[in-house]
C-alpha positions as CSV (number, residue, x, y, z in Angstrom):
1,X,35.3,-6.4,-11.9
2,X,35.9,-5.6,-8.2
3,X,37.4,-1.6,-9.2
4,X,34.3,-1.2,-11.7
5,X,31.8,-2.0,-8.8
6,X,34.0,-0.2,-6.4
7,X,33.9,3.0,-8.7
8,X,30.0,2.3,-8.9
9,X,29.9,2.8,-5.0
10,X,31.6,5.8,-5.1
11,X,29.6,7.0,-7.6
12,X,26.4,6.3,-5.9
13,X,27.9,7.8,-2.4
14,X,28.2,11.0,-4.4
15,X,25.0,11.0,-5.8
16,X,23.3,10.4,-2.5
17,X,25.6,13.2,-1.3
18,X,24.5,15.5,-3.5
19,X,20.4,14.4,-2.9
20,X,21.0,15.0,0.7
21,X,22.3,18.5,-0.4
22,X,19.1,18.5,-2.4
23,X,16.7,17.9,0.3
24,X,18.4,20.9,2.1
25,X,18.3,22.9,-0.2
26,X,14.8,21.9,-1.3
27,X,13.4,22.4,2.5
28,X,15.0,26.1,2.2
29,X,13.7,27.5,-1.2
30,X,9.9,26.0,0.4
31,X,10.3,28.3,3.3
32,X,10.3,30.9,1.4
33,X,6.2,29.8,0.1
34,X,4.9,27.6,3.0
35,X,4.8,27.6,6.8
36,X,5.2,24.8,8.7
37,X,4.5,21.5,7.3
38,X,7.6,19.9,7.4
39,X,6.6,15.9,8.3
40,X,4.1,16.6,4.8
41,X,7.3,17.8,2.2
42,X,9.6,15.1,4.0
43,X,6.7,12.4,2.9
44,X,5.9,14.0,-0.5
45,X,10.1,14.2,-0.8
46,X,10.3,10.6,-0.1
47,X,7.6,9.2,-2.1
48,X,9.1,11.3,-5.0
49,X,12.2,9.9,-4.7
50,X,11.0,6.3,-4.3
51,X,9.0,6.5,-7.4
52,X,5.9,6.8,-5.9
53,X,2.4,8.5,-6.0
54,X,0.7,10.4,-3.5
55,X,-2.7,11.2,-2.1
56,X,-3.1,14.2,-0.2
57,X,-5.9,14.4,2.5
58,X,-6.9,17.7,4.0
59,X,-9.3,20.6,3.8
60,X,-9.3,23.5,1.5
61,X,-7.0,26.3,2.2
62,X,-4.4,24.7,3.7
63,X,-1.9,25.7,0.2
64,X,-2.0,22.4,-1.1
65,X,-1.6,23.7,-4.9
66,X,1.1,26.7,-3.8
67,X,3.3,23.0,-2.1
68,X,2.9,21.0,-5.5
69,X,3.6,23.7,-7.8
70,X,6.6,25.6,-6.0
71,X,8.0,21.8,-5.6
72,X,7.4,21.9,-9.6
73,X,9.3,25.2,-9.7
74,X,12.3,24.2,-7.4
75,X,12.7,20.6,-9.3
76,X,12.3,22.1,-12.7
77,X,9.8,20.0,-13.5
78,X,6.5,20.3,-16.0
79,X,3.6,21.5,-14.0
80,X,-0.2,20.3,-14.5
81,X,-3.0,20.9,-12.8
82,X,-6.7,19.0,-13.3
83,X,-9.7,19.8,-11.5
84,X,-11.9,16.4,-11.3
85,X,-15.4,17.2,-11.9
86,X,-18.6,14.9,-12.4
87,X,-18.6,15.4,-16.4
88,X,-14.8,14.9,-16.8
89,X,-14.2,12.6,-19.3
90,X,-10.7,10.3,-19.5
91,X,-9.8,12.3,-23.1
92,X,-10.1,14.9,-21.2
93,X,-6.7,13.9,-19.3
94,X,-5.4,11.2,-21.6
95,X,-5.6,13.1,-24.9
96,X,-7.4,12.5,-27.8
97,X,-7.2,11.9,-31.5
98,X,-8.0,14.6,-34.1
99,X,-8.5,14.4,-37.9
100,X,-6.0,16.3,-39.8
101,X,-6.1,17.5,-43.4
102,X,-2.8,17.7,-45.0
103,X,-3.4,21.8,-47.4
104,X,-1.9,20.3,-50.2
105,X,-2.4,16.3,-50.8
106,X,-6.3,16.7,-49.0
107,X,-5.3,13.3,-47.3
108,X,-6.3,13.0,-43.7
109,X,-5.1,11.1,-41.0
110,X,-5.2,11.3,-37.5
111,X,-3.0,13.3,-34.9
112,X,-2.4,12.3,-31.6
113,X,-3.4,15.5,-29.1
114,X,-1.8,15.2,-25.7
115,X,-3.8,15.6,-22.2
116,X,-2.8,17.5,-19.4
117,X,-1.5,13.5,-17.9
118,X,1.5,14.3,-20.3
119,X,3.7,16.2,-17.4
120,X,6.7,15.4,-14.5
121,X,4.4,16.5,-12.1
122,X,0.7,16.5,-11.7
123,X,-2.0,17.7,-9.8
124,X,-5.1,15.7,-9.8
125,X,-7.4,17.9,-7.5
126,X,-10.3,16.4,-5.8
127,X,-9.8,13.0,-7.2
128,X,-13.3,11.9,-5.7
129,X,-15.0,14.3,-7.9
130,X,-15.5,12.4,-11.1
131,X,-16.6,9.4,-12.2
132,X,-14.7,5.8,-11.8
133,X,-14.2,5.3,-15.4
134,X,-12.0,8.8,-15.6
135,X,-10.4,8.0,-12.1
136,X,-9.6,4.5,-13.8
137,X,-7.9,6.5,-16.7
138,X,-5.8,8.2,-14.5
139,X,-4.7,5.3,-11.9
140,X,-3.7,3.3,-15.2
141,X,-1.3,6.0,-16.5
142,X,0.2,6.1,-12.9
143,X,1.0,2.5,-12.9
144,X,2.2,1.5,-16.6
145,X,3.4,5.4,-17.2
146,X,1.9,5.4,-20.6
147,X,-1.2,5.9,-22.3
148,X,-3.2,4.2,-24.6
149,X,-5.6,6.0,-27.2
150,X,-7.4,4.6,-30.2
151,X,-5.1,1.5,-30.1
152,X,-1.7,3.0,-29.7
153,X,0.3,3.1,-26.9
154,X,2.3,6.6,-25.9
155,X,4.8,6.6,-23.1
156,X,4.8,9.6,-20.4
157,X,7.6,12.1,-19.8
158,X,9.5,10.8,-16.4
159,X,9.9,11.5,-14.1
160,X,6.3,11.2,-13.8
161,X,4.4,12.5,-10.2
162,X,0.8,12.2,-9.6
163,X,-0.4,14.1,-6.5
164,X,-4.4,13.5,-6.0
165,X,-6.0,15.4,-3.6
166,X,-9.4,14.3,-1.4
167,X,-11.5,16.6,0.6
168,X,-12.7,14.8,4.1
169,X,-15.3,16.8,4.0
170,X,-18.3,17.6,1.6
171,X,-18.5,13.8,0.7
172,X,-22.2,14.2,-1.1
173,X,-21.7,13.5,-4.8
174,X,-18.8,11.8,-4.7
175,X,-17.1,8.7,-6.0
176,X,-15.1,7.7,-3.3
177,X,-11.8,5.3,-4.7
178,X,-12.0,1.6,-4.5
179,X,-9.7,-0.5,-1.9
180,X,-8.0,-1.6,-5.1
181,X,-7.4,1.7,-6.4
182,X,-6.0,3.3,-3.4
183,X,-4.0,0.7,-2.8
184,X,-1.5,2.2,-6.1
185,X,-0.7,5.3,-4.2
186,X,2.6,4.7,-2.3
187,X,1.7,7.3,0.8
188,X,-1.4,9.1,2.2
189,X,-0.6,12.5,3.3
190,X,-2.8,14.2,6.0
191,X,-2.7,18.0,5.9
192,X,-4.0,19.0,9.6
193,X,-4.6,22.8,10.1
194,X,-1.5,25.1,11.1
195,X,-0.6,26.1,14.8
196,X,-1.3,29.4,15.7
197,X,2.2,31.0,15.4
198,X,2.4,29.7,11.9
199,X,-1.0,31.1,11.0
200,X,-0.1,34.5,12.3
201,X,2.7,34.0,10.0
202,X,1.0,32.8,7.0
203,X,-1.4,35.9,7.0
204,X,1.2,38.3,7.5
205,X,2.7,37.1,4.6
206,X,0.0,36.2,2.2
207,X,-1.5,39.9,2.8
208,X,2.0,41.5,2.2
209,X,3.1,42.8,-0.8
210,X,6.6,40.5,-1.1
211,X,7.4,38.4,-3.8
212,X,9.3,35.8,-3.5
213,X,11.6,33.7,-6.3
214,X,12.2,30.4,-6.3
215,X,15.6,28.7,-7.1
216,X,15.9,25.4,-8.8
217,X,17.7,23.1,-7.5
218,X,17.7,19.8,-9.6
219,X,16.2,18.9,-12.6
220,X,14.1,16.0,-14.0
221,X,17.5,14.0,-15.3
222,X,18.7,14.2,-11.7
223,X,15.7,13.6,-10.2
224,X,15.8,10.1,-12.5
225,X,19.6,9.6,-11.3
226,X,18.5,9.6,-8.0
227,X,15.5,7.7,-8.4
228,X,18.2,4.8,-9.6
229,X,20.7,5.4,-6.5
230,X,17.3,5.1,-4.0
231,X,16.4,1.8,-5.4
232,X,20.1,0.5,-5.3
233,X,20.3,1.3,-1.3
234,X,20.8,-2.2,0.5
235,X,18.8,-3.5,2.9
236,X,19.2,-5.9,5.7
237,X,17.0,-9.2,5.8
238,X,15.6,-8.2,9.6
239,X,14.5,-4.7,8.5
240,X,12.5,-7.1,5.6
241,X,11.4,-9.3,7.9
242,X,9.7,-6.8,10.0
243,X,8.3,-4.4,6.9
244,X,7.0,-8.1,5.9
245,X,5.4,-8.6,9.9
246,X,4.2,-5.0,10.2
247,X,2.1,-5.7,7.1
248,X,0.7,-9.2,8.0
249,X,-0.2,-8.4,11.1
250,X,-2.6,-6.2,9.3
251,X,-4.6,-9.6,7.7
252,X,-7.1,-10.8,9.7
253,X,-7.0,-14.2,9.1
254,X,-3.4,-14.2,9.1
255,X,-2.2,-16.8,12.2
256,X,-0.2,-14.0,13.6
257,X,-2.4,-11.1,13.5
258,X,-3.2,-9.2,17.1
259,X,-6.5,-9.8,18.5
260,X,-7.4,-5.9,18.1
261,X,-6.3,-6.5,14.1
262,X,-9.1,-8.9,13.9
263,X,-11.4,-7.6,15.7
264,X,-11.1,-3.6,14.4
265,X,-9.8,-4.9,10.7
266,X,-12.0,-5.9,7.9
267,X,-9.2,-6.2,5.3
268,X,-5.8,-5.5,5.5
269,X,-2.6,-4.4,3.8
270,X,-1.2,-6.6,0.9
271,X,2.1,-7.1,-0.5
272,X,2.4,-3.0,-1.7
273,X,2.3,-2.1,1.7
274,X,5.9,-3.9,2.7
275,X,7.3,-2.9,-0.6
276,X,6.4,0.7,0.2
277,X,7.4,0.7,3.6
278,X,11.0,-0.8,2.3
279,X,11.2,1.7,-0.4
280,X,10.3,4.5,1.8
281,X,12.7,3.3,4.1
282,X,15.2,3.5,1.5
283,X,14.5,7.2,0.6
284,X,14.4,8.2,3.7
285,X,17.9,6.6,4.8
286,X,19.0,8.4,2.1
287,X,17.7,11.8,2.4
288,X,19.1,11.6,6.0
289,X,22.5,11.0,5.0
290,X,22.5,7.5,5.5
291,X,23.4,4.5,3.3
292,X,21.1,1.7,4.8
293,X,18.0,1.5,6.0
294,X,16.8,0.6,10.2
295,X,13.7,-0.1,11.4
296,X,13.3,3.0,12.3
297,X,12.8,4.4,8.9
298,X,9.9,1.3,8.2
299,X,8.1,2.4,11.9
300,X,8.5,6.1,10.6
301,X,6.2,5.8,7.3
302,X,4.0,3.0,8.8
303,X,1.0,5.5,9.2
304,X,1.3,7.3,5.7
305,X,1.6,3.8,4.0
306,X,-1.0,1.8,6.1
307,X,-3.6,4.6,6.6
308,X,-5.2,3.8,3.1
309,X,-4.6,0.5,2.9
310,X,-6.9,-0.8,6.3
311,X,-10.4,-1.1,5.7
312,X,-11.6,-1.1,9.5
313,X,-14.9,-3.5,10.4
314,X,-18.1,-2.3,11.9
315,X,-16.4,-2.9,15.2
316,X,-14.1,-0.3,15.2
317,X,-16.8,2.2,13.4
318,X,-19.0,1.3,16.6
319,X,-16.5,1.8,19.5
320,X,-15.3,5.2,17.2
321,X,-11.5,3.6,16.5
322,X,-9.8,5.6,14.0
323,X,-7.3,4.1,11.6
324,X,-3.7,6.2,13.5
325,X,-5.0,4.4,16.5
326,X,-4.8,1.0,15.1
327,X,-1.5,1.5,13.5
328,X,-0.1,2.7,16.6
329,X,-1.1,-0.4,18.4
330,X,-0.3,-2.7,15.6
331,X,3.6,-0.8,15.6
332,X,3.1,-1.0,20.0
333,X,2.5,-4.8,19.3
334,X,5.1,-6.5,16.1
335,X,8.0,-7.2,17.8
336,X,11.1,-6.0,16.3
């Protein structure tokens, strides 16, 4: 028993060796597309890796599509893109059943047409666009990773990656998510605007004439492998113990929660929000070349984990408190 787990653990040192090879190599071949950005492919790399979804935040222009779809490219993965608009319809991403006539018995039956939700990696662009019954259809597929059409029940190709986009501005028309809804997406990721030198950059080269190929470098069998070896990372009761603090001291009307928590905090984090910061953690301890995960990695991802998941009161809208600031005080104040 002791040299079948021991050849277990060298197996799983291997694979981690090779996805920290992978993240290298990854960061290189997206060079070669996008400027700058690192902190946003590290998060989107992480929440891949730990199984998660994503929603992206930021305005248009900033190559949001050209990340997702080169990251398609480079993992070998099947590529989908929807745009959410206010007549969207959930067939229209589920699928739908068709009546088929056999040419020579006549006898119909129905076929089973998939929806562009049937791919590894998908773009769900401006996710506040349509209606809550089609953003319903979507969030279900991303937690049971199957759909379900005129009564029967068809599972989704994994690895399976939902990246949803949201516009901060332009909110007129909208249908913003519910708590509860957001609340399934592992990370938000903030796109801010590039620097200077990288916009020079980025309009020297998307003005240019170069192409550019892309080299895969894992595929979506690997990507499952080390989906497995992320979730099998250990993890020490004191980092748990603070991923478990962090997020209570989110609540309220928890005992322990700051007096700046209950003053600038309507509702706060539930149990998703330590299971992502642990599972983040784990990625990330990984990608890094490293078998275990510190507190470090939990502080790291607080903000993309928490920044969805706070509702903040009237108080904080009044004195202008943003969301970053109360999740820098909130890390400032849980002891460690």
């Amino acid at each position: 028993m002791f040299s079948v787990e021991a050849a277990q653990s060298e197996k799983d040192m291997a694979l981690a060796g090779k996805l920290v090879e992978a993240h290298r190599s990854i960061n290189e071949q997206l060079c070669k597309v996008i400027v700058g950005q690192r902190e946003v492919i590290d998060e989107l790399l992480i929440s891949l890796f730990a199984r998660g979804h994503c929603l992206i935040v930021g305005v248009p222009g900033l190559a949001k599509t050209l990340l997702i779809s080169s990251l398609a490219e480079i993992l070998d993965l099947d590529f989908k893109r929807i745009q959410f608009t206010p007549d969207l319809m959930p067939s229209d991403i589920t699928g739908t059943e068709v009546i088929q006539e056999d040419k020579t018995s006549r006898e119909r039956s129905y076929r089973f047409l998939q929806g562009p939700v049937f791919a590894n990696l998908l773009l769900a662009d401006e996710i506040n666009r349509t209606p809550p019954k089609t953003q319903a259809a979507l969030l279900q597929s991303m937690q049971e990773y199957h759909v379900t059409v005129g009564g029967r029940s068809y599972p989704l190709p994994l690895p399976f990656f939902v990246l949803a986009t949201q516009n901060p501005i332009e909110q007129e028309g909208t249908y913003p998510l519910p708590e509860a809804q957001l609340d399934r997406f592992f990370f938000q990721v903030n796109i801010d605007y590039p620097s200077f030198e990288e916009e020079k950059t980025i309009v020297h080269q998307s003005t240019s004439a170069r192409g550019v190929k892309l080299k895969k470098v894992l595929n979506a069998g690997e990507v499952l492998a080390l989906q497995d070896i992320v979730r099998r990372v250990p993890v020490s009761d004191h980092v748990v113990d603070y991923a478990v603090r962090l997020a209570a001291a989110t609540r309220p009307k928890n005992p322990g929660a700051p007096d700046f928590a209950r003053k600038w905090i309507s509702w706060g984090a539930g149990p998703r929000a330590s299971q992502s910061l642990i599972l983040g953690g784990k990625a990330r301890a990984v990608l890094d070349g490293r078998f275990t995960v510190s507190i470090d990695d939990v502080r790291a991802l607080a903000a993309p984990v928490l920044r969805h998941r706070l509702v903040l009161s009237f108080n904080a809208e009044a004195e202008d408190v943003r969301v970053e600031r109360v999740i820098f005080q909130l890390l400032e104040t849980v002891p460690q």
